[in-house]
Structures are given as C-alpha cells and as structure tokens.
Backbone as CSV, one residue per row, in Angstrom:
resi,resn,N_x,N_y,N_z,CA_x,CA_y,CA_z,C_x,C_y,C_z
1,UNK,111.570,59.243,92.155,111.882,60.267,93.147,110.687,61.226,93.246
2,UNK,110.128,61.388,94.679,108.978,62.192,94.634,109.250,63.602,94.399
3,UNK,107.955,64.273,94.263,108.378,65.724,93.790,108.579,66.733,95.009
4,UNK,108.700,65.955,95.922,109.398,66.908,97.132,110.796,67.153,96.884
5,UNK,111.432,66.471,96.102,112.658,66.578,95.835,113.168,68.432,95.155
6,UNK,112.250,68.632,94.448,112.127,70.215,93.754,112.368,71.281,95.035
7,UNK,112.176,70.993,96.195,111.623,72.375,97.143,113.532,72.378,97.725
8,UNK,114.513,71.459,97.681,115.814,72.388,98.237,115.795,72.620,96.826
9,UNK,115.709,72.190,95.640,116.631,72.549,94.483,115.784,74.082,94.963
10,UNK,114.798,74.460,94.969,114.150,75.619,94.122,114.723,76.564,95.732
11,UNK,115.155,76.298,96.253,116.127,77.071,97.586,116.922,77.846,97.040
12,UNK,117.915,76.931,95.916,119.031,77.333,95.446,118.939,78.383,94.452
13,UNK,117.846,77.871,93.653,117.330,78.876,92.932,117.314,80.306,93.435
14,UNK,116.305,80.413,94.450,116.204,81.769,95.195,117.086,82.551,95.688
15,UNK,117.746,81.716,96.089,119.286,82.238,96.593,120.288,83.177,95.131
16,UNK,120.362,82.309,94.537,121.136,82.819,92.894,120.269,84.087,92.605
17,UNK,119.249,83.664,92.781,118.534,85.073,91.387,118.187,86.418,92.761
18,UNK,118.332,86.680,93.615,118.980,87.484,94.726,120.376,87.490,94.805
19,UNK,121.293,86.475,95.161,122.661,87.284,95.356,123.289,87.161,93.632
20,UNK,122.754,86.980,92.884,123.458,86.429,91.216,123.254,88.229,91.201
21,UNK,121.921,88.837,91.261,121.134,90.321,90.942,122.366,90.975,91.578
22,UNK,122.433,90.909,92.872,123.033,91.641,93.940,124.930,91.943,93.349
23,UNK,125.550,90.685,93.181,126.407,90.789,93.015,127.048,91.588,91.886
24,UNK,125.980,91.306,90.454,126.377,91.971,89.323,126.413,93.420,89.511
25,UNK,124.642,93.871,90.046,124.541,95.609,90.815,125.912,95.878,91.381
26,UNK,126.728,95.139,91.976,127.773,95.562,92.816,129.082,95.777,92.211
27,UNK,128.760,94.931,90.514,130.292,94.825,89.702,130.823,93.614,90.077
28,UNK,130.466,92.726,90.670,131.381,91.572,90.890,130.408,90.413,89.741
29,UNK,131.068,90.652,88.618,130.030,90.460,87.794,131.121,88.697,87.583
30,UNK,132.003,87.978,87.763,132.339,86.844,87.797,131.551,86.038,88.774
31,UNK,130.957,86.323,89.854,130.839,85.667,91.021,129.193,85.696,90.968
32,UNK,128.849,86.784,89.893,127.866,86.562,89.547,127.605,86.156,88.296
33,UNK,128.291,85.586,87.531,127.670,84.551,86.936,128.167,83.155,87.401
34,UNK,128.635,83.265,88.679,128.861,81.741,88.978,127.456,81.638,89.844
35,UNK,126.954,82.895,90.429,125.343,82.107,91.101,124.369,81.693,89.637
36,UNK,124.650,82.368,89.062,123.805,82.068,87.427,123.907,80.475,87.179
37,UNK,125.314,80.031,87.228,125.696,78.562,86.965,125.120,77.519,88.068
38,UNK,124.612,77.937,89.190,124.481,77.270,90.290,123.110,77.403,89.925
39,UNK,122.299,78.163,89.727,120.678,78.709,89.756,120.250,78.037,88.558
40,UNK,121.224,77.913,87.223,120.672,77.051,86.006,120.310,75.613,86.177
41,UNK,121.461,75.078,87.045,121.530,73.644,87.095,120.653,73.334,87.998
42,UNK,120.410,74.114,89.052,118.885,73.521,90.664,117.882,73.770,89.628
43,UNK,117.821,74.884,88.911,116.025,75.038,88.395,115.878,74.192,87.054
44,UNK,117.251,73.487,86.584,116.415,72.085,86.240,116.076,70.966,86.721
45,UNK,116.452,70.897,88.009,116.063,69.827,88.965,114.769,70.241,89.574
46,UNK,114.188,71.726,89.695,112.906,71.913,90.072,111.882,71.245,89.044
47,UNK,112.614,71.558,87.587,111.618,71.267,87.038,111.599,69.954,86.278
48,UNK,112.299,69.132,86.372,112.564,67.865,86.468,111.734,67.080,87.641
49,UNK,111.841,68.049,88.786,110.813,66.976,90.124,109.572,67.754,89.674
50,UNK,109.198,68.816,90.207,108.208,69.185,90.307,106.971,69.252,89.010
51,UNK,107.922,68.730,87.993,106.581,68.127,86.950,106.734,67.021,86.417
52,UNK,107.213,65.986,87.333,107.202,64.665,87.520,108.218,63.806,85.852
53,UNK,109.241,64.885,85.262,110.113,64.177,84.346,111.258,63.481,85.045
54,UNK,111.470,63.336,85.743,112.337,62.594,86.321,113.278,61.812,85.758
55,UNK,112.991,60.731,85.075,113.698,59.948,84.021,113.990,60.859,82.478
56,UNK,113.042,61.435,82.366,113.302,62.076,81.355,114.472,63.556,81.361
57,UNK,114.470,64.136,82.097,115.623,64.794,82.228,116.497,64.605,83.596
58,UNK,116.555,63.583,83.725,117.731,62.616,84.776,119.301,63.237,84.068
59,UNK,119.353,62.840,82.669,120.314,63.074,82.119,121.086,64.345,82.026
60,UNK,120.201,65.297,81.800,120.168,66.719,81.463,120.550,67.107,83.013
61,UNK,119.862,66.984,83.782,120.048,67.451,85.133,121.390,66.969,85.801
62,UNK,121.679,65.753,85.638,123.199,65.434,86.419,123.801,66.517,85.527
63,UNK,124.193,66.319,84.205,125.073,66.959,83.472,125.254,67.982,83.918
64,UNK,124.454,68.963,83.932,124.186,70.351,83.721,124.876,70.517,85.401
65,UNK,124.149,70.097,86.669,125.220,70.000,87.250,126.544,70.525,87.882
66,UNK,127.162,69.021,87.169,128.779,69.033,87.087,129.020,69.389,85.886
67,UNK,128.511,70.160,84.921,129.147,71.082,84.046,129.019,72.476,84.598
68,UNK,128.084,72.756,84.910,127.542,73.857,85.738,128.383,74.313,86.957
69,UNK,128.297,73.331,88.103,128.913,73.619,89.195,130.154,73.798,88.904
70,UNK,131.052,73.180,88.322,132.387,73.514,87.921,132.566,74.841,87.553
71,UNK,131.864,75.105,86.459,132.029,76.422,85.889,132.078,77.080,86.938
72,UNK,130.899,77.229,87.877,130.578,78.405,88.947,132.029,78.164,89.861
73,UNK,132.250,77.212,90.107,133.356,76.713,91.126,134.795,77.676,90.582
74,UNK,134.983,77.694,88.776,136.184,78.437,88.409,135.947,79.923,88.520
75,UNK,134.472,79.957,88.106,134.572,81.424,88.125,134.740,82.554,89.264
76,UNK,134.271,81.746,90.164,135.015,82.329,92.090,136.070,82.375,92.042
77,UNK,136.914,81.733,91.659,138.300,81.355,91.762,139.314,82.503,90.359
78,UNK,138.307,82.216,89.787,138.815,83.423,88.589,138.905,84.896,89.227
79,UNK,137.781,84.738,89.948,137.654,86.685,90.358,138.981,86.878,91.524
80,UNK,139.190,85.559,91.908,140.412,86.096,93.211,141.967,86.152,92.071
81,UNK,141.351,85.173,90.918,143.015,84.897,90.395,143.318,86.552,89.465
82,UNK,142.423,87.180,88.731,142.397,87.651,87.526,142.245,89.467,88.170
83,UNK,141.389,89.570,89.225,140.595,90.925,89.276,140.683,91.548,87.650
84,UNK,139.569,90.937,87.186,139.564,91.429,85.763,139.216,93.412,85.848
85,UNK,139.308,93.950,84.276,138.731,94.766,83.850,137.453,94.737,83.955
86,UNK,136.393,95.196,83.326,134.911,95.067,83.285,135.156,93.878,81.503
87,UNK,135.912,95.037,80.443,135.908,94.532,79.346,137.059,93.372,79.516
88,UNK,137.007,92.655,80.008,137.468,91.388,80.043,136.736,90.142,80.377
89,UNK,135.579,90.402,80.867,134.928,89.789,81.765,134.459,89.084,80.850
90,UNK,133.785,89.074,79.767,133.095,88.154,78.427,134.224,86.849,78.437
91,UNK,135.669,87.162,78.218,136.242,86.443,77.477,137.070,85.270,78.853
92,UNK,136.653,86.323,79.920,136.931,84.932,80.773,135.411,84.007,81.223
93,UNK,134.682,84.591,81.125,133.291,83.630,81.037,133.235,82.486,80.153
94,UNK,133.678,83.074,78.666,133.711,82.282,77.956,134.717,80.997,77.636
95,UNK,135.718,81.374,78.517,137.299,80.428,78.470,136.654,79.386,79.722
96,UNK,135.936,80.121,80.807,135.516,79.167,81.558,134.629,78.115,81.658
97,UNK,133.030,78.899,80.900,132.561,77.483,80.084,133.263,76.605,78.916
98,UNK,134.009,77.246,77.940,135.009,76.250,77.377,135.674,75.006,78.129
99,UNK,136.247,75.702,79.163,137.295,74.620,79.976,136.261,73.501,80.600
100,UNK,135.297,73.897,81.298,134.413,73.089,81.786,133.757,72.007,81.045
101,UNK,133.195,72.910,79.687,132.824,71.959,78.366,133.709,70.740,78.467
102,UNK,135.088,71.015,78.286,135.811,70.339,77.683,136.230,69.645,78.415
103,UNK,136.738,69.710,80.094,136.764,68.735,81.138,135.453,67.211,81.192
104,UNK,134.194,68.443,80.664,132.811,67.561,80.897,132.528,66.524,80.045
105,UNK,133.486,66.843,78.496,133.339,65.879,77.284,133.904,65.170,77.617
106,UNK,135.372,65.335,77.653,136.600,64.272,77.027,137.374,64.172,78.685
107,UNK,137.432,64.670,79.664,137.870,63.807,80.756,137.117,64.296,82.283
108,UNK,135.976,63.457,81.912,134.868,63.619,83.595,135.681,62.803,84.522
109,UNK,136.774,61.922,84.386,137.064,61.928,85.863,137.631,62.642,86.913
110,UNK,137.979,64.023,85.647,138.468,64.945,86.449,137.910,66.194,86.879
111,UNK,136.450,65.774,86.705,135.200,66.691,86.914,135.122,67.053,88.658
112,UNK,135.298,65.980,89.482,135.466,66.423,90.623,136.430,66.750,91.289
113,UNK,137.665,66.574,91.294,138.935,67.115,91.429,139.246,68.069,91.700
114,UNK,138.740,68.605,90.183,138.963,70.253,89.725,138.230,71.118,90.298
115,UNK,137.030,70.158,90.713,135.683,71.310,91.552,136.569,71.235,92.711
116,UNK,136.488,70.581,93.654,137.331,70.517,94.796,138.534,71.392,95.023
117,UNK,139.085,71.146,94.091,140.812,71.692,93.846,140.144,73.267,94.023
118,UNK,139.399,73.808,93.101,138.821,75.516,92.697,138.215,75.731,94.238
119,UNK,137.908,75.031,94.765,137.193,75.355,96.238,138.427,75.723,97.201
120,UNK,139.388,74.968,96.937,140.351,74.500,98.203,141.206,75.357,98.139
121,UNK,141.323,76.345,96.680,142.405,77.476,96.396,141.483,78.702,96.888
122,UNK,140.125,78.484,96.636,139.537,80.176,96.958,139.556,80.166,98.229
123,UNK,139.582,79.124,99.402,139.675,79.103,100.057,140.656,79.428,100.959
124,UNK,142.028,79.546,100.704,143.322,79.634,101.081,143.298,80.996,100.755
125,UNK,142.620,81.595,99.296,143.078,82.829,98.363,142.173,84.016,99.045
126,UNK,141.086,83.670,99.598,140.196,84.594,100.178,140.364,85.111,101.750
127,UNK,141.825,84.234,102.301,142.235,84.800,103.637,143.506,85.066,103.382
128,UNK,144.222,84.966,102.436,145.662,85.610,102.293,145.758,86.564,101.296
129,UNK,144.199,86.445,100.224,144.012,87.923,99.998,142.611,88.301,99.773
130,UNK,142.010,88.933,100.920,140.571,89.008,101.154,140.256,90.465,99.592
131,UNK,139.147,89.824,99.816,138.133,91.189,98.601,138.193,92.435,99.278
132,UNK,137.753,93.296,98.480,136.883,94.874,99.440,135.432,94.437,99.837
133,UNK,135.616,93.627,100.624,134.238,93.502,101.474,134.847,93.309,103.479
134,UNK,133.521,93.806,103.835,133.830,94.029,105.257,133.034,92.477,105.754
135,UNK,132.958,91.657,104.967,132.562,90.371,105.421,133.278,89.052,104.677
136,UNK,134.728,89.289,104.850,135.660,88.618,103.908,135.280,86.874,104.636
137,UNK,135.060,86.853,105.674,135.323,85.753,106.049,133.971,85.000,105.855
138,UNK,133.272,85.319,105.186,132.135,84.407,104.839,132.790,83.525,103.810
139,UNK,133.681,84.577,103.010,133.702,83.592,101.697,134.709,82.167,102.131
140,UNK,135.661,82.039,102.890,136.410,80.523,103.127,135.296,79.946,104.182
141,UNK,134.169,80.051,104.840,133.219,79.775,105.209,132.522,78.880,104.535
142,UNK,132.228,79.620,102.873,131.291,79.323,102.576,132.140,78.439,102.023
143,UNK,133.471,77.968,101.670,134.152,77.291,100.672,134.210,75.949,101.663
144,UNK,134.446,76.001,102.795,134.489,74.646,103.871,133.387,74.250,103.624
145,UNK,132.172,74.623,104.003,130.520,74.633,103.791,130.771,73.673,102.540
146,UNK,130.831,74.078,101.799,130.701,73.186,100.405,131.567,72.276,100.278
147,UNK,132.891,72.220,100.294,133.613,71.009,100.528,133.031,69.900,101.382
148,UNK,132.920,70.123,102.686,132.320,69.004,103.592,131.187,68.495,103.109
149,UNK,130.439,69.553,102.363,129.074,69.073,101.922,129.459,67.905,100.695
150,UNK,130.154,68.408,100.112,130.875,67.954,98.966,131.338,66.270,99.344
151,UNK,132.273,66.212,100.219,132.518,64.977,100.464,131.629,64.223,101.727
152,UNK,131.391,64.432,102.581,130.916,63.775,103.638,128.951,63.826,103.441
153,UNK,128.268,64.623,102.677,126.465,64.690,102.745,126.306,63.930,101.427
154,UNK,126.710,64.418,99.955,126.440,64.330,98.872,125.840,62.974,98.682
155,UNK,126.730,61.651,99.033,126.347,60.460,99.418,126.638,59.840,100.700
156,UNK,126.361,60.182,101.703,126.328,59.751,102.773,125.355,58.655,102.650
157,UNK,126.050,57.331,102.790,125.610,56.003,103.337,124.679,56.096,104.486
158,UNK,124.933,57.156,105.687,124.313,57.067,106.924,123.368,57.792,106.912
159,UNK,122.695,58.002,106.117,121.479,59.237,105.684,120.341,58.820,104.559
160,UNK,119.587,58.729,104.986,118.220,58.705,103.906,118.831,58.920,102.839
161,UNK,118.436,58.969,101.942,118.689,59.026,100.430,117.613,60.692,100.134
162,UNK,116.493,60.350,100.601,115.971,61.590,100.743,116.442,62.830,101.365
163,UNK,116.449,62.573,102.915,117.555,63.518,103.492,118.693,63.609,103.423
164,UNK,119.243,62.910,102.750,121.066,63.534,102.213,120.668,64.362,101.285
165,UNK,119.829,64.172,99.984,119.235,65.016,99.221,119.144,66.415,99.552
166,UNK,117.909,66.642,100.867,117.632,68.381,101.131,118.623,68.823,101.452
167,UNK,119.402,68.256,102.623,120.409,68.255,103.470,121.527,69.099,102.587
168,UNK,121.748,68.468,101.410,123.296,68.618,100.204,122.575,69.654,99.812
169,UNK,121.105,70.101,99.261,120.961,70.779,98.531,120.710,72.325,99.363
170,UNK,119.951,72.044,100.076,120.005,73.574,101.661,121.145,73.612,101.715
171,UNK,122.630,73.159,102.005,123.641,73.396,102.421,124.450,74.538,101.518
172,UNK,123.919,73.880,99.709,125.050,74.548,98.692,124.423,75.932,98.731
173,UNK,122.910,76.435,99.020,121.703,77.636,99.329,122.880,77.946,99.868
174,UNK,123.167,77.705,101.495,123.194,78.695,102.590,125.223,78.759,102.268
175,UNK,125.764,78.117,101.852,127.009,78.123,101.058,127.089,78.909,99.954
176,UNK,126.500,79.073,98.939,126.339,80.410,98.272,125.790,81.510,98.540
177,UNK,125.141,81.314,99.263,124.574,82.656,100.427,125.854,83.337,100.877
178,UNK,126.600,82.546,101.759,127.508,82.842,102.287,128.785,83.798,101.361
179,UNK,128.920,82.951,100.457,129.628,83.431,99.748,129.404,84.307,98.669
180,UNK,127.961,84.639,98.013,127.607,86.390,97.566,128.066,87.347,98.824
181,UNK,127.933,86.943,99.898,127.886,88.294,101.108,129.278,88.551,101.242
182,UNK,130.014,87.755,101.298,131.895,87.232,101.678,132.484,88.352,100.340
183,UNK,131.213,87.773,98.990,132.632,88.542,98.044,131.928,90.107,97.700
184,UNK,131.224,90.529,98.345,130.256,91.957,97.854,131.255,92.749,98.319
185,UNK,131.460,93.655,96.959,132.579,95.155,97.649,131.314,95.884,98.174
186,UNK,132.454,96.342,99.106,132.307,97.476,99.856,132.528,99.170,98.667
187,UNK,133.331,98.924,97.548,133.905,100.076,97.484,133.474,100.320,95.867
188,UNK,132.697,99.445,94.995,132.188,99.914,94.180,130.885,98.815,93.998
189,UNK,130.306,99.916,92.875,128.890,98.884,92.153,127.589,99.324,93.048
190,UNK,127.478,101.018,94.099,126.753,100.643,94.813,125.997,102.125,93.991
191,UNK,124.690,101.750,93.997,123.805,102.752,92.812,122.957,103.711,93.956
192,UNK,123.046,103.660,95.553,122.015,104.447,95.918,122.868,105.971,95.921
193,UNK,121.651,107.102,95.359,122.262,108.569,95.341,123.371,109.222,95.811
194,UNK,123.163,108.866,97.303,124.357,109.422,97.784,125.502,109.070,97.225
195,UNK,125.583,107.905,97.219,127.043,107.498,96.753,127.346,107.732,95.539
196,UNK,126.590,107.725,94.171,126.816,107.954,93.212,127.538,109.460,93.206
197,UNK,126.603,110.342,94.244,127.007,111.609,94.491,128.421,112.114,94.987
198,UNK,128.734,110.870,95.741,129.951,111.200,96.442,131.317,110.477,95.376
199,UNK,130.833,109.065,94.537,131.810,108.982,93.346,132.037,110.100,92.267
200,UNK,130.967,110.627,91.961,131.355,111.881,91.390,131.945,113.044,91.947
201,UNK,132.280,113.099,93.210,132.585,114.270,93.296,133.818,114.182,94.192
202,UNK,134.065,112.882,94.125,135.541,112.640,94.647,135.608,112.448,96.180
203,UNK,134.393,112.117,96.604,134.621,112.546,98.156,134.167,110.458,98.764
C-alpha cells in the first residue's frame, strides 16, 4: 500500500487534536476523549504508511482501530446516557476501554455490531434529547455520516480499493467534525473573560 495512503488518515488526525482540544476546553470531556480514540488509531496508520511499515504494523493498526473506534463510538453514547459529574469521568473512561478490551479479546464478532448499535442509539438519543448546543443537529448528522460510511464505502466492491480508502477515511474527518460542533455546550467550559466574568457574578 503506497504511502499516499497516510494523507486521509493524517485528516483525521487534525480533526481530533482541534475538536478532541476544543471539546475538553468546553467540559465535554467524554466526547473528548472519544476524538482522542479516533486520532490514536488514524496516527498509527499515518505512521504505518508514511514510513513505509506497512506489514509491520498492519496488525497494530487494524486492532487499534476497532478497539479504538468502539471505544470512541461508547464514549458519545456514554455522554448522552450518563451526563456524568466531572469526578466521574475517569471511571467511565476506564469501564469503557475495559468493555472494548474485552469485546476486542474474547468476542470480535461483536466488534461491529456494537459500533453500529452505539451509533444508531446516539443517533435517535441526540434528537429526542439534544445537548446544550445551538448546533444539536450536527450530531445525528454526523452519526448517519458514519453509519453509511460504515456500511456502504468501508468496502465497497464498486470503488478502487484506493479510493474507498480516502473516501472512508475523509468521511469519518468530516463525521467527527460534525459531531465535536453538534455536541459543544453552549452553556459551560467557555474560558474567554467575559464570560468567566459573567459565571462569577451570576449574570
């Protein structure tokens, strides 16, 4: 696989380490570590193509992945199910890479399912009960976005092998794009003066 293959992964990348930053600044600190989970698994595929290991971390890179993407997939789905505390937030991170771990060891056929299934609920969960954001509807946007991508690009028979590639991988970019903007409150996590000024003072 040539090393053009690196330039959508390293898309995805860019995307995460902007809205992953953005989201945490904002307190939506689940949704940001699900761009974290999405941004780990592309920037080993950057660096898997782009310094020609290919075979050599083939392995590492699927895995990481669908261990990865899952995780990120629950942890969206966590922030609509849970609206945690702040001090809670460790121990559902950690229950969520657990679960994923443990889907990823002992039963991968239910590795895609569950991704699917976590898409198909935030999706339903983010219009019957939207966030504090004034751009709620990005996020079941961005959840179709990825499903379709999910089933109909990922391996599309009718598509280059190359271009199903950028194609799947630009799509999950502008699909997590979508969905940092969908879940950003409006009503906390925001650090410029004024506002800090106006949380303190009640107004």
């Amino acid at each position: 696989m040539p090393a053009h293959y690196a330039l959508s992964d390293a898309a995805i990348v860019l995307v995460t380490i902007f809205a992953g930053n953005a989201l945490w600044r904002n307190g939506r600190h689940l949704p940001a570590f699900a761009m974290a989970c999405f941004g780990v698994a592309a920037f080993i595929g950057v660096v898997r193509f782009g310094a020609g290991l290919q075979d050599a971390l083939a392995a590492l890179h699927g895995g990481a992945s669908q261990l990865l993407g899952l995780a990120g997939a629950v942890a969206i789905l966590s922030s609509y199910l849970f609206r945690p505390a702040d001090r809670h937030i460790i121990s559902i991170i950690a229950l969520t890479l657990c679960a994923a771990t443990a889907i990823f060891l002992f039963a991968q056929p239910l590795l895609g399912p569950v991704f699917l299934l976590a898409l198909v609920i935030v999706f339903f969960a983010s219009i019957v009960r939207p966030g504090p954001s004034g751009r709620t509807w990005l996020v079941p946007i961005g959840c179709a976005v990825m499903l379709a991508n999910t089933l109909f690009i990922r391996r599309a028979a009718w598509l280059d092998e190359a271009v199903a590639w950028h194609i799947y991988h630009v799509l999950i970019a502008l699909a997590l794009a979508a969905l940092a903007k969908g879940l950003m409150s409006t009503e906390r996590g925001r650090t410029d003066p004024a506002s800090v000024y106006a949380r303190r003072n009640g107004l």
